[in-house]
N, C-alpha and C positions, 0 to 999 in steps of 0.2 A: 148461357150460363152452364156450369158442369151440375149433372146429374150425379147427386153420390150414389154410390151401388153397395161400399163398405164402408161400418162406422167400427169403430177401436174403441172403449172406454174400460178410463181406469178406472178401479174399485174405490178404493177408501177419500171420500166426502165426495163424491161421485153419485155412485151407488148407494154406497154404504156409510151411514154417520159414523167417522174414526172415533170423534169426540167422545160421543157415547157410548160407545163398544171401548174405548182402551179404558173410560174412566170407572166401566163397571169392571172390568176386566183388576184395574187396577185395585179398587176398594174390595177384591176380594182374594184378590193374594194378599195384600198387608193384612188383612184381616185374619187368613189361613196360618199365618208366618208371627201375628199377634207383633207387629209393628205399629207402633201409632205415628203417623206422620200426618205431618201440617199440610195447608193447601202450598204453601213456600215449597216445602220437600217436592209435592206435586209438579208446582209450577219449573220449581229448577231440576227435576226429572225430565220433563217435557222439553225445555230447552236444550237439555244436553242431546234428549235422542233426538231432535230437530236437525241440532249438529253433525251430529254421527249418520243421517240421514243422508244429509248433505255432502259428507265426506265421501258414502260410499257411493250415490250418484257420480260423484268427479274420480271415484277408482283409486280412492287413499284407502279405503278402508275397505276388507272385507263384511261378506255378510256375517257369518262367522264372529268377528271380530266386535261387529254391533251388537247383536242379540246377546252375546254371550258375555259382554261388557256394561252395557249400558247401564245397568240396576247397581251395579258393584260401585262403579265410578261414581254416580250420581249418590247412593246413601254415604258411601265415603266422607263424602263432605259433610256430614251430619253425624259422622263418629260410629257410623253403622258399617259391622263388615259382613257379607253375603258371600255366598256363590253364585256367582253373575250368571251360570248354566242352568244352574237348580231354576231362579227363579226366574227367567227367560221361561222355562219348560211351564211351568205355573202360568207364566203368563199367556204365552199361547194355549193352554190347556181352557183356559177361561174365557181369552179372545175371540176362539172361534166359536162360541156357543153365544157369542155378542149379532146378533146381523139389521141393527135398526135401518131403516129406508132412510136416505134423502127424500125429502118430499117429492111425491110423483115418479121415483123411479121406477119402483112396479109396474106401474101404468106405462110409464114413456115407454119404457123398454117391452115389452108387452106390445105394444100397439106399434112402434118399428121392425120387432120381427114380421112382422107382415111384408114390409117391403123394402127392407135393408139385410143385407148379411152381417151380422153383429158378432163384434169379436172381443173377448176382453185380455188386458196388456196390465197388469201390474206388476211392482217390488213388490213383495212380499213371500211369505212362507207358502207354499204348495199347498200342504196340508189346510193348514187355517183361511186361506182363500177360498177354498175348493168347497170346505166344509159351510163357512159361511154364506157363499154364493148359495150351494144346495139346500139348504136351512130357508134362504129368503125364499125358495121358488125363483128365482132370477138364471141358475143355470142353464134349464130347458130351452132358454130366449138365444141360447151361444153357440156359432159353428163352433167353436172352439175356444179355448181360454191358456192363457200365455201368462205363468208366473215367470217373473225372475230368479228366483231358485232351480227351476227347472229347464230355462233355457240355458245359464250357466253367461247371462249377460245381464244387465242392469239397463232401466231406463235413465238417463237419456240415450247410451251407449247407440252407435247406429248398429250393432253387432246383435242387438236385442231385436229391434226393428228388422231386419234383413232373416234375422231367426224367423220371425212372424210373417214375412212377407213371401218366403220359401214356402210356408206351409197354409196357405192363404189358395185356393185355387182361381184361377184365372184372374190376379191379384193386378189390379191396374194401378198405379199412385194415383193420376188423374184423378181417378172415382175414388178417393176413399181422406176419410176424413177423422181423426183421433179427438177424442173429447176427455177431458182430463181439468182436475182443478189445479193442477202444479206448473206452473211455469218451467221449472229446473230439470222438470224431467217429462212430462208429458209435453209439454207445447214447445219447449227445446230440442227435445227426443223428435217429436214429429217434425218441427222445420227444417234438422239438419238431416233427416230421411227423407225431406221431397215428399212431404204429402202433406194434406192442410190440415190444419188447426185451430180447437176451438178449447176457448177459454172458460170451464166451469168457476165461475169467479161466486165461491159460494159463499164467501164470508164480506163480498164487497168490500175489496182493501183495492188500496191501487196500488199499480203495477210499476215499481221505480224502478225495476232489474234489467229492464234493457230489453226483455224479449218482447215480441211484438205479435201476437197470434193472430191470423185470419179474423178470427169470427170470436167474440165474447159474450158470453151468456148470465147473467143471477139464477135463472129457473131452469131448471131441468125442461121442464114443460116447453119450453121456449125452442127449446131443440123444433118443436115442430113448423113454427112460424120459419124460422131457419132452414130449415131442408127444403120445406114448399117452394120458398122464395127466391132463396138460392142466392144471398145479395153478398157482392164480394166485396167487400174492405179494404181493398188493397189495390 
């Protein structure tokens, strides 16, 4: 069975609870900006930038184009006009002071630097990764960390992965395995770069989209029975 030597995982619901960090992030810019919105407003926020997510994984949209739109567009629909940058800026200013744990991250990740090379691969902004990662204690665990902003490529892109695999020393596909709760760009991203993958399925929904990941997990924790065992799927 293949020994893994490199593990890849992405930040948000991963590592890091999105949910909670964007929902505190979010209740205190409307709060700062004295907008009273409904969970509806919330809910159909969330939607759109889901969308726009999605767009920019498939290369319709920039990054640019999401952060700097997404709030504009979404209160629009409620008769509210904004500057989409201003409060992007607000938003990140609050997200990265956000860094709650997936359960057992700390630990899992903690207890793998001992004998895995740990790399982390996300979308996201530089700055608010970087900051959140160092906030949790989680950075010390990383040969290195790989935003999308700063490579100037986006997951699934294989141009992202080839970025991180250039910069990976003695980087074999064989050994090396991405752990990610997104189908669309982590476990897409890693199938069409030839290296395996595993499915952080942290919200237990099932999987209609068609992608097929190596290895599926609910717990973080579970990573360990998984690596021990080494039992392939496929």
């Amino acid at each position: 069975m293949t020994k893994y030597e490199t593990l890849l995982f992405d930040v948000d619901d991963t590592l890091l609870d999105f949910d909670l960090a964007e929902n505190a992030a979010l209740e205190r810019m409307f709060k700062e900006e004295n907008i009273q919105v409904t969970p509806e407003m919330i809910a159909r926020y969330k939607e759109i930038n889901e969308s726009m997510w999605r767009a920019f994984e498939r290369g319709e949209v920039s990054k640019n184009t999401l952060h700097n739109t997404r709030f504009a567009i979404a209160l629009k629909e409620y008769g509210i006009e904004v500057d989409g940058a201003y409060f992007e800026t607000l938003f990140q200013k609050y997200l990265c002071e956000a860094h709650h744990y997936v359960e057992d991250a700390y630990e899992v990740i903690a207890q793998l630097a001992n004998h895995y090379h740990l790399y982390v691969v996300s979308n996201g902004v530089t700055a608010t990764q970087n900051k959140r990662l160092m906030d949790a204690n989680l950075a010390q665990y990383f040969k290195g960390i790989f935003i999308s902003e700063q490579t100037g490529y986006q997951k699934p892109m294989p141009a992202f992965f080839d970025y991180v695999f250039e910069r990976i020393g003695d980087f074999d596909k064989a050994k090396t395995l991405i752990i990610g709760d997104s189908l669309t760009s982590d476990i897409k991203g890693g199938l069409q770069s030839g290296i395996d993958t595993c499915w952080f399925n942290i919200r237990n929904v099932e999987n209609t989209s068609g992608i097929e990941p190596h290895y599926e997990i609910k717990k973080l924790d579970d990573l360990h029975e998984l690596l021990n065992q080494k039992i392939a799927q496929y």
